[in-house]
Structures are given as structure tokens and as C-alpha cells.
N, C-alpha and C positions, 0 to 999 in steps of 0.2 A: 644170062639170068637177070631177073629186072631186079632194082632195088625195093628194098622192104619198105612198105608205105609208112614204116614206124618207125623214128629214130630209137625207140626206148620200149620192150614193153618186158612188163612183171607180173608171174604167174603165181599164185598162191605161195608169195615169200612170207618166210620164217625171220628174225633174226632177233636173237637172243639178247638184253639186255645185262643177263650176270652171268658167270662161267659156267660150262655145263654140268662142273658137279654140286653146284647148288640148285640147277635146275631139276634134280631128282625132286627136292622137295615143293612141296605144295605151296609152301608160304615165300611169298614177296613177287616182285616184278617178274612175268614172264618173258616180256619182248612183245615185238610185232608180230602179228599174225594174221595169215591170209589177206597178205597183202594184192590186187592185182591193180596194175594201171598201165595206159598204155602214154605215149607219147609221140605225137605225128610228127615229121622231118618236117623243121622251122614252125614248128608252133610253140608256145610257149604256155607251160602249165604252171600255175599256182598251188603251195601246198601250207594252207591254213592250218591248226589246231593248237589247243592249249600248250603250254609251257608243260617237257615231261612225258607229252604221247610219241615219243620217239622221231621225231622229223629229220633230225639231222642224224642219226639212226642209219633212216633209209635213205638216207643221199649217201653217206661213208659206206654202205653195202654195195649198194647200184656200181658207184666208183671203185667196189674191191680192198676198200678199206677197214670192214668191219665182216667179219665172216656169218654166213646165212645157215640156218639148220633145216631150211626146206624150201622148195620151190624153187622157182628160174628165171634168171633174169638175161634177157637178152637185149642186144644193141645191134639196131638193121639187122643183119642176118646170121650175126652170131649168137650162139649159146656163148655168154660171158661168164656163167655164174662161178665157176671156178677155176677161173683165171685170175692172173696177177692182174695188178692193180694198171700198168703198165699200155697193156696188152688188150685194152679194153674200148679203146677208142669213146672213152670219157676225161672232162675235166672237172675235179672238184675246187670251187671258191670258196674260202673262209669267211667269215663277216667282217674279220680285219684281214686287209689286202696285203700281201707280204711280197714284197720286192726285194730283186736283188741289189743291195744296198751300194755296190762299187761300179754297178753297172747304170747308166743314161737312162731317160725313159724308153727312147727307140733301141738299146740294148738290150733293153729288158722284153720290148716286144719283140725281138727279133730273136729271143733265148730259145722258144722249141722250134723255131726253121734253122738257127747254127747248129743243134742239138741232131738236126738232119739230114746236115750237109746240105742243106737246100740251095744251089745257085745265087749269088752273091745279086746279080740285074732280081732274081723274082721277089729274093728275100727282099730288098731295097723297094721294089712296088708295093710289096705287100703291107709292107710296116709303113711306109705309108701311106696308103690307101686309110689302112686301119686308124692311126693319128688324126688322120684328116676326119674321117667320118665320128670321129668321138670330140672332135674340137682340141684336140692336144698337138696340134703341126707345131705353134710356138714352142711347144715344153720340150719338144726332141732332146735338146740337150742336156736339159735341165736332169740332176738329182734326185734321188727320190725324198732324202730328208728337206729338200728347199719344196715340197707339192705341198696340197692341201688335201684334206682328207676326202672330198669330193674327185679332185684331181688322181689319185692314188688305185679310188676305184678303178676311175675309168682306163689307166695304165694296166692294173691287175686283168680287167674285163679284154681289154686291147690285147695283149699277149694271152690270155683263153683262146681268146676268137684266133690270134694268129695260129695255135696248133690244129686249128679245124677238127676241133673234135665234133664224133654222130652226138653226142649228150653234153651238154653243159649243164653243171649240179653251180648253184646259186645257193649258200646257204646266209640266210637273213644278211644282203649286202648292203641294206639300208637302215639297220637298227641301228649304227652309233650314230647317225646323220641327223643334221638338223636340218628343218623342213625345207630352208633354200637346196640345202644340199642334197635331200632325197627327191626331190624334185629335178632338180639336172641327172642325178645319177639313174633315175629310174627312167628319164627323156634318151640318156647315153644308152640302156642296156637297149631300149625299145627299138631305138633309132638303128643301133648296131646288126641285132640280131635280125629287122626286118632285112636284111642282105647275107641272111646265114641261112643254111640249109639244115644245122644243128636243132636237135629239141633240146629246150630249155625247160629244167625243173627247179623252181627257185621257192624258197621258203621265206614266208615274210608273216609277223605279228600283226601287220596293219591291212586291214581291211581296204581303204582306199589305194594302196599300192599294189593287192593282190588285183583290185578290177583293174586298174591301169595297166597290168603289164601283162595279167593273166589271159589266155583266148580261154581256159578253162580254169574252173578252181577247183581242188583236193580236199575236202574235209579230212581230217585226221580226227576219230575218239573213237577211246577207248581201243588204243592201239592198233586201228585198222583204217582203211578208208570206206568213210560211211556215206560219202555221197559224192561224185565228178558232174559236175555241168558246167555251161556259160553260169554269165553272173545273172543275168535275165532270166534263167530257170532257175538259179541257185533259191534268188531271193523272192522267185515267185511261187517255190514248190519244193523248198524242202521237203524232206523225205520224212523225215521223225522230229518229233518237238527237241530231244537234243539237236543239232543241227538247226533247228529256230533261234533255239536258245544261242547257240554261241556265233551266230550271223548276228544276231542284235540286232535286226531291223525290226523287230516284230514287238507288239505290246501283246500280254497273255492275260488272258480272261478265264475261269472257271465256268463251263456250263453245263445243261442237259440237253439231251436230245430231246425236241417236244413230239417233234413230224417230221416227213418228211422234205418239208421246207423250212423249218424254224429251228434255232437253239435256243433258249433261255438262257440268259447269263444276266450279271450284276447293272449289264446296259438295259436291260430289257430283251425282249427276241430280236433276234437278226436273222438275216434269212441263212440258209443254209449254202454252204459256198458254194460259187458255180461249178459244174463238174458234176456234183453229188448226187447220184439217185436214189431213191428209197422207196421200198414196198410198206404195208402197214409194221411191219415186223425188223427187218432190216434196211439199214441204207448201206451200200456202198459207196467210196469213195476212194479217188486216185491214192490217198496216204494210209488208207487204213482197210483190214479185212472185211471186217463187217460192224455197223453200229444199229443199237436196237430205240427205240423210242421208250427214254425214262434212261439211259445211260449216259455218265458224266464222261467231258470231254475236256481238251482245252482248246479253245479259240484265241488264235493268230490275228493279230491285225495289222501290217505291215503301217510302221510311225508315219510314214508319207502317203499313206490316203486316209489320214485324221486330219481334220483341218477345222477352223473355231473362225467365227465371226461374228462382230457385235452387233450384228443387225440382220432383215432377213436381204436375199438376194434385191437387189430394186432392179434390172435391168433384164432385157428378153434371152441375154449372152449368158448371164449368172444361172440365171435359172434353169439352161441347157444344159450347164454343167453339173447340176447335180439329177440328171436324170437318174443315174444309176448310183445314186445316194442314200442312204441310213440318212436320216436327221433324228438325234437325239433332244430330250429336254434339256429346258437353260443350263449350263454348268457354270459355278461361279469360277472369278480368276482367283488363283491361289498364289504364282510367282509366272515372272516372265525370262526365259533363258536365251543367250544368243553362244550359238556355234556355227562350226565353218558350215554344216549339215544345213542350216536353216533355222528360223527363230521360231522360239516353242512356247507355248504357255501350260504349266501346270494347272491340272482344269480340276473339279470336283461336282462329280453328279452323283448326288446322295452320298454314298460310302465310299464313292469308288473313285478313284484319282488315277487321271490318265493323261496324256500329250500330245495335244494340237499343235501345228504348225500353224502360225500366224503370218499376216501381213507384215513383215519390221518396219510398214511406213506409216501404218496404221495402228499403233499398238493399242490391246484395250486396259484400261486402268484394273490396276489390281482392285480385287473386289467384286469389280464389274460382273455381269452377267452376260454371257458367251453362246453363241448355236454352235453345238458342233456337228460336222457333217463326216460321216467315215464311207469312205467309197466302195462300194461292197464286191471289187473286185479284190483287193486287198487283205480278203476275209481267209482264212485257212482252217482246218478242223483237225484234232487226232483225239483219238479213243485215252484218257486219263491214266 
């Protein structure tokens, strides 16, 4: 029999958030619902969504630690759903890394291969193999109270990987870390797992740490998953304006539909996003059923194809690049902002205040008057 092309998948799971004799009634938190996702052997998924839509939920379920009231979860080619915890060829991580405190670091990674009798020469390659590839060979002997909280993951992570489980469940293992340290830590898991055959389903708040480690991201709202892609489809094609909305790459505009090339909105008309077709009566479009002309919408405009200059293009190179540009009227400068993202200027055209990404070597004096150019591939549409 060959093996399952999926370390992980989930078919329309259930799992309750309060006891089932309260779930008779109507009122309060139901749980997750219709859940499905799959996970390929050695890929590595990302699972986004607010604080409270159950995340770590569905990692304690998947792993057999929180019991499901429907649907199946399977791991490679078992039905796991109701089995022990045990028996399931998953591991679950906590956000804080728990060591066993009397035992070495190489003790600790060597606890689920003694736990399996495993040959004394493989156990000994393996845990080091493991150390080496995480940068811990020095700490071998070392305690868990003398590590660092960086160092600790990558112990907790190293003894995962040494029980070779088909799923590794990651739940937020970079939120108590500060950025040196979620940096090394999320380089350790990357580094690690590219030599695992395990899918990896890790839960993270931070946006930048889900592209880096994600091959896919997970939306989570509204107690379900609302949308799986790369990050390159995520942030070019959300599926519904929730999911816009909690990506935060996108600035949101109110409009109409004029044509079918145009929407009216507070910028003026922009054209209609690429993709979009429309007869006199209705337009179709990848995100939406149908939209009519004289119906309101919102328009998406991804912050990174907004961009502001205080003068027009002067060269043959400048002015190639905004072939496929919006240029709106002057905008005055209102403030200037600097993040790790890129330096932004709060902009104001007529009523409406929006955010350019700027030159930071070039800044234009507040006050100043501004072109802003928005790049109309960047443009997204949904029905209001």
C-alpha cells in the first residue's frame, strides 16, 4: 500500500466548546463547525484567526485531547478520530515549552526513543543529528533551568521531531518571544522540519511569522475555516471582505458600481478590478455572485500598491512604471510614519484620508502636496 499524500486531513469536524448539556440550548458559544483541511507530508501549514475562534481548539482535538461531536479526522491512513490521544501518531506543543526538569537537554530529546526502547547507537545518532541541526550540540549537557527561553523551544521542538510523529500541532510557539528570539526560533522550526516528513499545523497571532513558516495559511472566523491558500493568493484574492479585513493589508473604500469598467468611490472612478466581467445589467466577478450597476460595494486596495510622490515622474524608467496606474489629485501630507513594513505618509484627498508608502529618503514635508499613484492591480471588489 502506498503512503497517504496527506500527513493530516479533516472532514467536516465538530468540536464543542461547552458540555454537551448546555449545548441543548440555543444561547452561547457553539464550538467549531465544519471544519475541513488537509495537510501534505512535510509541508507546513499556518492557522491565523482572532483571539477565541477556537485555534487551539482544533490542534487539542486533531491531537485526541479535546473530544469532537462530528466529523473525522484522519492522520496518513488512519481514521484517528476516536482514539487515544496516544495512538495517534501526533504531537502537541504548548506555547510554553515544558521540560523534563531532572533530565539534560540530550535526555530530554532522547525521552520518546527510551520510551521505545529504541537501540542505544540510533538513539545516540539521532538526538544528535537533531541538536546539531537546531544549533544546541553545545547545550547537550546543559539543564533546562540554566537555557533561554529561545533555547528551551528549540529543546521542546528537538525532542517533537525526535518521536517522528505524521503531525506536529505547534500551538502559538512564538508569542512569549521577543523578536531576536522569534526570529531564531521560527529559523529553528523552518530549518528543522525542512528534513521531516511530518505536516506541521502551528498557530501564530503574527502575520509576518505565519508567511515565514507557512507553505499555506488557515483563516479561522467565525468558528470555521474561511479561506486555505499560499500567502500570494491569500493577499491577492481574498475570498470575502471579512478575511480582507483581518489580513490588514488592504485599505477599504465605499463604492458604486457605475459600469462595467468603473466604480465610483470617495477617490473618484477606478476601474473595475481585473478579472471582472460585466454585461449592461450584471457584472461578475471571482469574489462575488453577481453585481448590478447603481450597487454599492467595498473596494480593497492592497497598502502596497498606494504610493505618493512630491513631484511628477521626470525619467523614461518612472514613467514605465506606472503604466498600469490610478494617479489621483494632489493629496495634502497630513503626518509621516515609519514601520518595519515601510515608511507611510497619512495623505488627505478632499474627505478622505488614506496611506502612501513613501520614499524614507526622500520624505515630503508635512503639509506638502503629494501624487498619489495606486496600482490598479491591487484593486479588489465585494458586493456591501
Amino acid at each position: 500500500m502506498t503512503r497517504a499524500a496527506n500527513a493530516l486531513s479533516v472532514e467536516g469536524l465538530a468540536v464543542p466548546f461547552a458540555t454537551p448539556a448546555s449545548l441543548s440550548s440555543t444561547a452561547g458559544p457553539q464550538g467549531l463547525h465544519l471544519i475541513s483541511l488537509e495537510v501534505a507530508r512535510g509541508e507546513r501549514v499556518v492557522l491565523l484567526g482572532p483571539s477565541g475562534e477556537g485555534k487551539t481548539s482544533l490542534l487539542r482535538a486533531i491531537a485526541g485531547l479535546t473530544p469532537v461531536s462530528a466529523g473525522r479526522i484522519q492522520v496518513g491512513d488512519l481514521d484517528v478520530t476516536h482514539m487515544s490521544a496516544e495512538s495517534r501518531g501526533t504531537v502537541y506543543l504548548h506555547q510554553t515549552p515544558v521540560l523534563f526538569p531532572h533530565l539534560s537537554v540530550e535526555a530530554n530529546v532522547a525521552f520518546p526513543l527510551t520510551i521505545r526502547r529504541v537501540p542505544a547507537a540510533e538513539r545516540t545518532r539521532t538526538v544528535h543529528t537533531l541538536l546539531e541541526r537546531l544549533h544546541l550540540g553545545e547545550l547537550a549537557k546543559r539543564a533546562p533551568h540554566t537555557l533561554s527561553g529561545g533555547q528551551k523551544h528549540r529543546v521542546a521542538l528537538a525532542r517533537a521531531l525526535a518521536a517522528k510523529p505524521n503531525v506536529l500541532l505547534l500551538d502559538e510557539p512564538l508569542s512569549a518571544l521577543d523578536p531576536v528570539l522569534r526570529r531564531d526560533v521560527r529559523d529553528a522550526i523552518r530549518e528543522a522540519h525542512a528534513e521531516s516528513d511530518a505536516g506541521l499545523l502551528l498557530v501564530t497571532h503574527d502575520l509576518d511569522d505565519a508567511t515565514s513558516l507557512g507553505d499555506r495559511l488557515a483563516i479561522m472566523l467565525d468558528r470555521t475555516i474561511a479561506q486555505v491558500a499560499t500567502a500570494e493568493v491569500l493577499f491577492a484574492s481574498p475570498v470575502s471582505v471579512a478575511v480582507m479585513r483581518f489580513v490588514g493589508l488592504h485599505q477599504e473604500f465605499a463604492g458604486v458600481v457605475r459600469d462595467a469598467q468603473s466604480v465610483d468611490t470617495p477617490l473618484g472612478a477606478v476601474p473595475m478590478p481585473r478579472g471582472a466581467t460585466a454585461s449592461r445589467d450584471a457584472l461578475s466577478d471571482p469574489h462575488v455572485s453577481s453585481l448590478s450597476s447603481g450597487q454599492r460595494v467595498v473596494l480593497g486596495i492592497r497598502s502596497d500598491a498606494i504610493r505618493c510622490q512630491s513631484s511628477a515622474p521626470r525619467s523614461s524608467a518612472d514613467r514605465r512604471e506606472l503604466t498600469n496606474t490610478l494617479t489621483l489629485p494632489s493629496a495634502r501630507v497630513l503626518s509621516i510614519s515609519h514601520r518595519s513594513g515601510g515608511t507611510t505618509a497619512a495623505v488627505q484627498l478632499s474627505d478622505v484620508v488614506m496611506h502612501a508608502l513613501v520614499d524614507p529618503m526622500s520624505l515630503p514635508p508635512i503639509d506638502s502636496l503629494v501624487t498619489v499613484h495606486i496600482d490598479v492591480r491591487g484593486l479588489i471588489v465585494f458586493p456591501e
